[in-house]
C-alpha positions as CSV (number, residue, x, y, z in Angstrom):
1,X,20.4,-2.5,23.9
2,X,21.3,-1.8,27.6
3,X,23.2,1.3,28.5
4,X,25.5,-1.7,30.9
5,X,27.5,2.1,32.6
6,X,24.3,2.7,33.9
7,X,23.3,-0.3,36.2
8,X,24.5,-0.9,39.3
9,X,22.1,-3.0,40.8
10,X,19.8,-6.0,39.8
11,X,16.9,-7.8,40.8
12,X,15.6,-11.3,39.7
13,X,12.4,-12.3,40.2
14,X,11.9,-16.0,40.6
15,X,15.7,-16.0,41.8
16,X,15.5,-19.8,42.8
17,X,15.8,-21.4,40.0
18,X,18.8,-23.1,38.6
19,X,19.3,-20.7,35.9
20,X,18.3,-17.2,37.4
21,X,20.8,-18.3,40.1
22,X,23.5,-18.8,38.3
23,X,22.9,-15.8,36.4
24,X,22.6,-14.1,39.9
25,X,26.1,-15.5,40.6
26,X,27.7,-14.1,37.4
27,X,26.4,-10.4,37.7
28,X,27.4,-10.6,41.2
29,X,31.1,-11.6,40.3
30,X,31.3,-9.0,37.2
31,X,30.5,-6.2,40.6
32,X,26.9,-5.6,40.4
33,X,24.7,-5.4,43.4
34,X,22.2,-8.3,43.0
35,X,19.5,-9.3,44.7
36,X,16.5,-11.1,44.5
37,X,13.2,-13.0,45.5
38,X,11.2,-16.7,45.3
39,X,8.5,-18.2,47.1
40,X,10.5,-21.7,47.2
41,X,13.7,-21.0,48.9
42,X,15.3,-24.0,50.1
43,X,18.7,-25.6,49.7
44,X,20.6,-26.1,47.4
45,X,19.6,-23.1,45.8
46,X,19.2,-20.7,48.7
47,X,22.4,-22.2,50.5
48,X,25.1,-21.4,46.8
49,X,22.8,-17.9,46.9
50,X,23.9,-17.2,50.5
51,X,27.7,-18.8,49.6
52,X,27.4,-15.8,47.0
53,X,26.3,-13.2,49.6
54,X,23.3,-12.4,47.6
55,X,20.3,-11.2,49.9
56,X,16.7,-13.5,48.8
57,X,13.5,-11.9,50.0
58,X,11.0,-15.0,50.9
59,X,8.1,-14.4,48.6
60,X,6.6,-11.8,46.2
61,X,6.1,-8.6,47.3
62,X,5.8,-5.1,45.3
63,X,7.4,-3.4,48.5
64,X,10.7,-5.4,48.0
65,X,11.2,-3.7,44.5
66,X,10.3,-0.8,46.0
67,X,12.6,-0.7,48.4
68,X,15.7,-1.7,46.3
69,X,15.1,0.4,43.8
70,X,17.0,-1.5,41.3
71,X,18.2,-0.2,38.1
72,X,16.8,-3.4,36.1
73,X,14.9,-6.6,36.8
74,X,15.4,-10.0,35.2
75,X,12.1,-11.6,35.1
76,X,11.7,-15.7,35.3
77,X,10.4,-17.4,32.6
78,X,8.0,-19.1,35.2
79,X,6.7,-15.9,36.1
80,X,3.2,-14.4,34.6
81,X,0.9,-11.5,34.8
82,X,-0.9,-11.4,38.8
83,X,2.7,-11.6,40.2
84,X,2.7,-8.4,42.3
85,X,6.2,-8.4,41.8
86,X,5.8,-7.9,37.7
87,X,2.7,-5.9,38.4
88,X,4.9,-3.3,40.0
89,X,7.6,-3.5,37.9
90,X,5.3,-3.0,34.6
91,X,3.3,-0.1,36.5
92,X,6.7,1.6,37.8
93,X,7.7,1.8,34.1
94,X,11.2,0.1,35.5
95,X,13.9,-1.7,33.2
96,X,13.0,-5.4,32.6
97,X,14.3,-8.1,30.8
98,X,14.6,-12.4,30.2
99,X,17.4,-14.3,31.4
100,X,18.4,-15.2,27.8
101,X,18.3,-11.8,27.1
102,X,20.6,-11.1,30.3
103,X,22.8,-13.3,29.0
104,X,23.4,-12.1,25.9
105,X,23.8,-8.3,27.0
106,X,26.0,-9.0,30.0
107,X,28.1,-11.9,28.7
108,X,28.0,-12.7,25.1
109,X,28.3,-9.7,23.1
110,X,31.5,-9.3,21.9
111,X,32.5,-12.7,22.7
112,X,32.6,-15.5,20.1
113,X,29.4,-17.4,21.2
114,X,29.1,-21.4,20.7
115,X,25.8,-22.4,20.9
116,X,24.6,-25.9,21.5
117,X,21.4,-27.2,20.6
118,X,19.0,-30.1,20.3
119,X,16.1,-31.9,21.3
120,X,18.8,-34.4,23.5
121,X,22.2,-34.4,24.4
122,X,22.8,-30.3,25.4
123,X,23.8,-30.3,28.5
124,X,26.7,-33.0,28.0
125,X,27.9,-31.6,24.4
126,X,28.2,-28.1,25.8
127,X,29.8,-28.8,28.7
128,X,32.2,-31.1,26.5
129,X,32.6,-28.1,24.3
130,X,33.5,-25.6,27.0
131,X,36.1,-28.6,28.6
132,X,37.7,-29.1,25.3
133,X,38.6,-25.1,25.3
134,X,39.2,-24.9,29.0
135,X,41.7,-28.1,28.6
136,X,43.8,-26.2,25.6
137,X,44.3,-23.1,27.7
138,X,41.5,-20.9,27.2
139,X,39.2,-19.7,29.5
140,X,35.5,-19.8,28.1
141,X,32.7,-18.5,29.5
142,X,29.8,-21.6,30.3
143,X,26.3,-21.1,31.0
144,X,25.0,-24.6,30.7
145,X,21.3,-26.3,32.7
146,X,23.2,-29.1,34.5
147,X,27.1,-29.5,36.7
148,X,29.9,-30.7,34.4
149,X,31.9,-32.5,36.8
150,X,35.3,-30.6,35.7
151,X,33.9,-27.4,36.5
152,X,32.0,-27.8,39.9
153,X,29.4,-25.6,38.5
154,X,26.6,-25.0,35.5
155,X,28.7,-21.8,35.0
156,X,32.0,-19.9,34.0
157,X,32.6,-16.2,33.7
158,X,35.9,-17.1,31.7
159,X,38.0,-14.4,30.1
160,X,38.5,-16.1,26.9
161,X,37.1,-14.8,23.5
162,X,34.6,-17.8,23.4
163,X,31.2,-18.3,25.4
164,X,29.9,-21.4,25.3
165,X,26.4,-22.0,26.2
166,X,23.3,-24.7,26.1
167,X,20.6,-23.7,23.6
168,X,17.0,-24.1,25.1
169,X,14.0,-23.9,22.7
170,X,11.8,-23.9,25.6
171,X,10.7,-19.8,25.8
172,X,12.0,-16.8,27.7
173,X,9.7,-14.7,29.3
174,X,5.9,-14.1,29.5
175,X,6.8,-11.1,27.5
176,X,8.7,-13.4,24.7
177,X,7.4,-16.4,23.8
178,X,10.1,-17.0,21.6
179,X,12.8,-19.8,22.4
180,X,15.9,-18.9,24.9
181,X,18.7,-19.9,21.6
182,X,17.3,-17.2,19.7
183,X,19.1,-14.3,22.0
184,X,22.5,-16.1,22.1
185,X,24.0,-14.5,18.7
186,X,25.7,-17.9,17.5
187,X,29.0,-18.2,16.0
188,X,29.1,-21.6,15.9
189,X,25.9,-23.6,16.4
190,X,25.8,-27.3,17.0
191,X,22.4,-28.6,16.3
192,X,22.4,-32.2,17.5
193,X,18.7,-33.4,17.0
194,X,15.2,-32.2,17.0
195,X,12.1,-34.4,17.9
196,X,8.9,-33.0,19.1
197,X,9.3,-32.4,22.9
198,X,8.2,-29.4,25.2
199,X,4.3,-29.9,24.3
200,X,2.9,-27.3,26.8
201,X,4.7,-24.4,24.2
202,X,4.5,-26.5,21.2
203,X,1.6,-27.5,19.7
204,X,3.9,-30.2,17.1
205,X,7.0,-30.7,15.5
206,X,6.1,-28.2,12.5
207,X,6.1,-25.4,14.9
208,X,9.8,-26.3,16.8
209,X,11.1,-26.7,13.3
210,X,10.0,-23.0,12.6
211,X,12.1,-21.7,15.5
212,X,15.5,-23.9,14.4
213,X,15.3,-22.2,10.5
214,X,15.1,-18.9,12.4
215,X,18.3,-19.9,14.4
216,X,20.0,-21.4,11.4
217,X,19.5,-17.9,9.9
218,X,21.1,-15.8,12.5
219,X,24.2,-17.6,12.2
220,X,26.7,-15.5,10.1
221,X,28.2,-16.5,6.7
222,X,31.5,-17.0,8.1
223,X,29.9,-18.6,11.0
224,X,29.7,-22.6,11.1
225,X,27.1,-24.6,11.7
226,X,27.5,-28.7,12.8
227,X,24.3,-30.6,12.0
228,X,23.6,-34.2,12.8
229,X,23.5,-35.6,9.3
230,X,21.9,-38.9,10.7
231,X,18.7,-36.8,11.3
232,X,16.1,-35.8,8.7
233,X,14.9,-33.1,10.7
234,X,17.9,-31.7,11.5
235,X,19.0,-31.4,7.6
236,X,15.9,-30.0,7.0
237,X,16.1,-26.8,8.7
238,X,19.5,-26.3,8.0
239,X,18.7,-25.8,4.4
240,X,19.3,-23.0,2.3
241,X,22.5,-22.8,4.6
242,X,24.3,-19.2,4.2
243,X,27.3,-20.2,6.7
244,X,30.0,-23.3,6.7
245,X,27.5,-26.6,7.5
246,X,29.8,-29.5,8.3
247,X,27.7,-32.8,8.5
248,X,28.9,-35.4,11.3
249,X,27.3,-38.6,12.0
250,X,27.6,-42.4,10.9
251,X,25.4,-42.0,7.9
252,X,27.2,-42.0,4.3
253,X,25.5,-38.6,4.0
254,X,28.4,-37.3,6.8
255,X,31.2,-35.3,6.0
256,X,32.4,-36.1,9.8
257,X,32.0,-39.9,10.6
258,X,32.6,-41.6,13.7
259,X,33.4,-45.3,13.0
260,X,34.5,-48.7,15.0
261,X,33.0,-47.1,17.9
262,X,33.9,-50.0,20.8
263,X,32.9,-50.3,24.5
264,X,34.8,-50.5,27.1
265,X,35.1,-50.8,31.1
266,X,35.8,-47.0,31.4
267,X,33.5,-45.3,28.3
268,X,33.8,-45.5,24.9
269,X,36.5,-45.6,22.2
270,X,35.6,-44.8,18.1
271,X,37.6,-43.5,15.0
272,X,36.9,-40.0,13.5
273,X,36.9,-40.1,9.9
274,X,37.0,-36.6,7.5
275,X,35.6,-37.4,3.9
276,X,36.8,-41.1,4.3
277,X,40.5,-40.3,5.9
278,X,40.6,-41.1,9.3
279,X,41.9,-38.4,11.4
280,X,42.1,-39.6,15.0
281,X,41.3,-42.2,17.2
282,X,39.0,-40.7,20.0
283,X,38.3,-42.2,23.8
284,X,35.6,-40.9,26.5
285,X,34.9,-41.8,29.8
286,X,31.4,-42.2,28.6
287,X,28.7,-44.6,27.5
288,X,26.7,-45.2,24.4
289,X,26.2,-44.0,21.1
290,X,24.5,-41.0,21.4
291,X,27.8,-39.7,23.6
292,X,29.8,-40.6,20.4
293,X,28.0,-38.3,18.6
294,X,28.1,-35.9,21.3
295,X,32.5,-35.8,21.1
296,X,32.0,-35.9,17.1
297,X,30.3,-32.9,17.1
298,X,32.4,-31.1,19.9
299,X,35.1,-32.7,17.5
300,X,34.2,-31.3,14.4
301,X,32.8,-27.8,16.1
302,X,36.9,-27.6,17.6
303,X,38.2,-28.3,14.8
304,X,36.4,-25.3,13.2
305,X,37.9,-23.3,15.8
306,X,41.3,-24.1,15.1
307,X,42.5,-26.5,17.7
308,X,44.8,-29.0,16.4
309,X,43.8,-32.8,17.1
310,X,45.9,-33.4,19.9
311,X,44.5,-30.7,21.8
312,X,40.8,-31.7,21.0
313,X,41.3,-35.4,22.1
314,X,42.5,-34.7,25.4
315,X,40.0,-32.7,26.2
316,X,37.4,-35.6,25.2
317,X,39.2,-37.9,27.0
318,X,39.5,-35.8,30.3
319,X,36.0,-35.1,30.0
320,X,34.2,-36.5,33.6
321,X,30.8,-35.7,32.5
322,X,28.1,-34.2,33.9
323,X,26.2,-35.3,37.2
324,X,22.7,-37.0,36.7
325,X,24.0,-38.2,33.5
326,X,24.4,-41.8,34.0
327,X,25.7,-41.2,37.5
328,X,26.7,-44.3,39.7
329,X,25.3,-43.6,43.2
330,X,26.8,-46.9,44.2
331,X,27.3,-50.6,44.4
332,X,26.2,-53.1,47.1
333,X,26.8,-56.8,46.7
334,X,27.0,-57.1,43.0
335,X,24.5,-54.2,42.2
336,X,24.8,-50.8,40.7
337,X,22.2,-48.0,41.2
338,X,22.6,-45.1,38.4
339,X,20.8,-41.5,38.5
340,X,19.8,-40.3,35.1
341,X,18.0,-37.5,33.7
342,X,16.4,-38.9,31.1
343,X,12.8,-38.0,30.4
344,X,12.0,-37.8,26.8
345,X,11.1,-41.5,25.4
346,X,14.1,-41.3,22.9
347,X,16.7,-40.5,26.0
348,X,15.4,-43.1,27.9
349,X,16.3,-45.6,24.6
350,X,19.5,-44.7,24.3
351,X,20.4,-44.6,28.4
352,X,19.1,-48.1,28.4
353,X,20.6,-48.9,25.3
354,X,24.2,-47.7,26.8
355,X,23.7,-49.3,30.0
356,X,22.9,-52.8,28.2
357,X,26.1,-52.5,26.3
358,X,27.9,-52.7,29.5
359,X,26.1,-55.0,31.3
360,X,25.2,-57.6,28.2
361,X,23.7,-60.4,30.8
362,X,22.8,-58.7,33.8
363,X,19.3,-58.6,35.0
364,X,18.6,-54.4,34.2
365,X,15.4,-52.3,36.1
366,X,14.0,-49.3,34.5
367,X,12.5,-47.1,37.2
368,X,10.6,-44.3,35.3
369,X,9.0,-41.3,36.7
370,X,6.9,-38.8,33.9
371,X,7.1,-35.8,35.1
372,X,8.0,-33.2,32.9
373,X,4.6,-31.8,30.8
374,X,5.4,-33.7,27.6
375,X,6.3,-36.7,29.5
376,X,2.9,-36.2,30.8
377,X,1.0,-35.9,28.0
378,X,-0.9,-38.9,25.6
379,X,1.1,-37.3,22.4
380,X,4.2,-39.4,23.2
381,X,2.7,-42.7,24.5
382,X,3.4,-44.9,21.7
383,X,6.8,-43.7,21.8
384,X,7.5,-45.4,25.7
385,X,6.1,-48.8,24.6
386,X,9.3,-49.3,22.5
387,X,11.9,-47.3,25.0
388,X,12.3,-49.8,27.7
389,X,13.1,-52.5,24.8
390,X,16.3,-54.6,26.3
391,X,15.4,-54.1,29.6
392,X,14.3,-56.6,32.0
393,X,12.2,-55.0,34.9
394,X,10.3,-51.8,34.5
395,X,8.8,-49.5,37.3
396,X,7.2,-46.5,36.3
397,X,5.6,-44.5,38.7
398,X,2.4,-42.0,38.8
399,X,2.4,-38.9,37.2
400,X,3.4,-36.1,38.9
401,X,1.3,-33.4,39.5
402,X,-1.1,-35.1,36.7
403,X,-3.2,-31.5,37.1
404,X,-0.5,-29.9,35.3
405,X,-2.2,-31.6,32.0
406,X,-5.8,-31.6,31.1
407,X,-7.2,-35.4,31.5
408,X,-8.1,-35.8,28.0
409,X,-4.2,-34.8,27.1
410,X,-2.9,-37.2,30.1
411,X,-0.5,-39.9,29.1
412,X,-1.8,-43.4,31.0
413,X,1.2,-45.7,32.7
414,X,-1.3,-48.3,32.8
415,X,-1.4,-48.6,29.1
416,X,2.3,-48.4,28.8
417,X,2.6,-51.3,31.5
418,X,0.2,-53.6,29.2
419,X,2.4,-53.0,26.0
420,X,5.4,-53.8,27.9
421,X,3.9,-57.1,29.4
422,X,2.4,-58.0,26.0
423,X,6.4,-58.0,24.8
424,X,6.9,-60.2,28.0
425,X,8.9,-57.2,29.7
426,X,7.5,-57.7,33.6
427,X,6.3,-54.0,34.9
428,X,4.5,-52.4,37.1
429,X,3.1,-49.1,38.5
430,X,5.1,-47.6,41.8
431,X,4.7,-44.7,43.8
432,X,8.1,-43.3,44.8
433,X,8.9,-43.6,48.6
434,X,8.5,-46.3,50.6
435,X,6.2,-48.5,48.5
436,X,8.9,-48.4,45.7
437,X,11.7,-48.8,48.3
438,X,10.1,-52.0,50.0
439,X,9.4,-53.7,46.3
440,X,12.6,-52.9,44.8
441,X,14.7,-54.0,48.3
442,X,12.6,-57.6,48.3
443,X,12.9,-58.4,44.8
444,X,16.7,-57.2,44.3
445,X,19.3,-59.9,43.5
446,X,23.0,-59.8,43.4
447,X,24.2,-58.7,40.2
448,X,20.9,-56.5,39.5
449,X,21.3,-53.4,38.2
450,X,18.9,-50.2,38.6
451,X,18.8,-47.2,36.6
452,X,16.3,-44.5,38.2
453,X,15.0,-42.1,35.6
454,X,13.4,-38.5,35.7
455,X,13.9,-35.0,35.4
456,X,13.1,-34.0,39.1
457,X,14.5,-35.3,42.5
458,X,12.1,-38.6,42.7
459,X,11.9,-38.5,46.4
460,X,15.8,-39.4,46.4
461,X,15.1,-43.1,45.4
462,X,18.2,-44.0,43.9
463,X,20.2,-42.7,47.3
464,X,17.6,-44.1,49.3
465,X,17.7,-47.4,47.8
466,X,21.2,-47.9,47.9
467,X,21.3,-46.6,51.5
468,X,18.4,-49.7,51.9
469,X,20.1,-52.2,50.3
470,X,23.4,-51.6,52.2
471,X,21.5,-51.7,55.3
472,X,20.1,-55.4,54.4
473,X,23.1,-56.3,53.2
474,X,24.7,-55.8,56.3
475,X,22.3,-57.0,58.6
């Protein structure tokens, strides 16, 4: 454990990112001195750094350490051994640590910590989590990878007993390999799903499995823990349980059931059923199934908590959502453009699978961009040739950075493209920019409506394109 009396000034290496900033941001509003360097500093990151009137040094330099003479360094979990930064700091003998490990020293000990997991739907059920909490009066604390639209920000300092946070099983350092959830101390752990995903750290689902039985463990005997009955996995790790496990799905095997789930202009309304007895009727301004069982389990995790119903539900429905989720750029003429961050096959399912719902007989594009290293990779093929089911167009584009990924490991688009047009499902390969923009402007009809996909910025196409299309439009 840190001795917290004794540090007055921090220094983040990699300070750039999204989470080391926002980390930045919090230790700089608790009254430490924080600074920090990256070798990518551009807006938006360096422009909310400078809002925050924390000093970045452009690139990595031992002399910067050395002249600030911090008291501790957070490392980035993208930084390795060569960096002369963490050369220094390793040779200089001076305090390190991870940002999880930051986290859970500066912010959750002795707080009531929620943790939020799964292989999808994080970002959204945590931030749903801390809205629920925020919208009965309390003041949680957030750290969460995305912007919840009713906070403004992917963070909360909060001076409530409850921190709410997004559980990543990617790793934490160079110096811990071990997933970021593992630091968080949970009190409550939600454990939506787990598929095989981050393939550059895993090497198959056996081995992500191993680090959700060691999470399941942590969690105290009077803790609780919420596990999507619906998945095999899930149920799987969670047994033996030694704390409260309260099942919530659709399955007969939940204790928690979400039922008459219906579709409407604005989101989504379903029943909540305990054991059989139903025990509110629910409504979010969301899409799809899979956000169902996002509110169940923020439901059931609130419940656990001791908010009454009432409370819970207006939280759910208030809930705006959080941006790149499903978010509507625009319309122009009778078509809708959408921004999602879906990049794992079974996300990409279930987006489409939403947006179909609300649009049962209009003509739907899937523009895909695999970019994040499992996305990449040959492992998960087989799994896009049944994603983009119910669509009507698909665009995927090249890989990007394909050097990331050894060749023999390297998923191919063009086989993707032939199992799709075997199904009858036109598609075609894409580069982002103005090749994509000129195809998708000329063969765009009233009513159309395009939902761009990936994890990354994709050269703006979904704001580009509408900005296109407008300008046709009004020509």
């Amino acid at each position: 454990m840190l001795n917290l009396s004794r540090i007055k000034s921090i220094y983040h290496i990699a300070i750039c990112g999204t989470g080391m900033a926002s980390l930045a941001a919090m230790l700089k509003n608790r009254g430490y001195r924080v600074i920090g360097s990256d070798e990518n500093v551009y807006p938006p990151m360096s422009t909310f750094l400078e809002e925050q009137a924390i000093p970045i040094y452009q690139g990595f330099d031992a002399e910067h350490i050395r002249q600030e003479k911090p008291d501790l360094v957070v490392i980035g979990n993208a930084m390795s051994r060569g960096n002369p930064e963490v050369e220094f700091v390793l040779n200089e003998k001076i305090p390190y640590i991870s940002l999880p490990a930051a986290l859970r020293e500066f912010f959750i000990r002795g707080r009531y910590s929620c943790v939020v997991t799964g292989t999808h739907g994080k970002t959204t059920t945590t931030s749903m989590l801390a809205w629920v909490l925020q919208s009965a009066g309390l003041q949680p604390g957030l750290f969460v990878g995305g912007l919840p639209e009713n906070f403004g920000r992917g963070f909360q300092l909060g001076d409530g007993p409850h921190f709410v946070i997004e559980g990543d099983e990617y790793d934490s350092a160079f110096f811990d390999k071990g997933p970021k959830f593992l630091h968080y101390m949970p009190d409550l752990l939600i454990i939506n799903n787990i598929e095989f995903d981050h393939a550059d750290i895993y090497r198959n689902l056996d081995e992500i499995k191993t680090m959700f039985r060691r999470l399941v463990r942590i969690v105290p005997s009077r803790g609780h823990i919420i596990a999507n009955a619906d998945d095999p996995v899930v149920q799987e790790v969670v047994q033996p349980c030694y704390s409260n496990l309260h099942a919530f799905g659709r399955s007969a095997a939940a204790e928690w059931r979400a039922d008459e789930i219906a579709h409407t202009e604005t989101g989504s309304r379903f029943v909540i059923q305990h054991r059989g007895e139903t025990v509110a009727e629910a409504e979010i301004a969301l899409w799809g199934e899979h956000n169902v069982q996002n509110a169940l389990a923020v439901f059931v995790a609130a419940t656990q908590l001791g908010f009454r119903p009432e409370h819970i539900l207006k939280g759910l429905r208030t809930f705006r959502g959080v941006r790149r989720r499903l978010t509507r750029i625009g319309e122009v003429d009778g078509m809708v453009i959408f921004d999602d961050f879906a990049h794992h096959a079974t996300a990409i399912k279930e987006t489409l699978k939403a947006v179909r719902s609300h649009f049962p007989s209009r003509r739907i594009w899937a523009i895909f961009e695999p970019r994040t290293a499992s996305a990449k990779r040959k492992v998960f093929e087989k799994q896009f040739y049944a994603a983009f089911d119910g669509v009507d167009r698909v665009i995927i584009a090249p890989l990007h950075r394909p050097d990331k990924v050894p060749e023999a490991e390297r998923l191919s688009v063009e086989r993707i493209l032939n199992a799709l047009r075997d199904k009858a499902i036109p598609a075609e390969s894409i580069a982002p920019g103005e090749p994509m923009l000129a195809y998708l402007s000329e063969h765009a009809e009233s009513g159309d409506v395009f939902v761009f996909m990936s994890n990354g910025d994709f050269n703006s196409m979904p704001t580009k394109l509408w900005h296109v299309l407008n300008h046709k439009r009004g020509q």
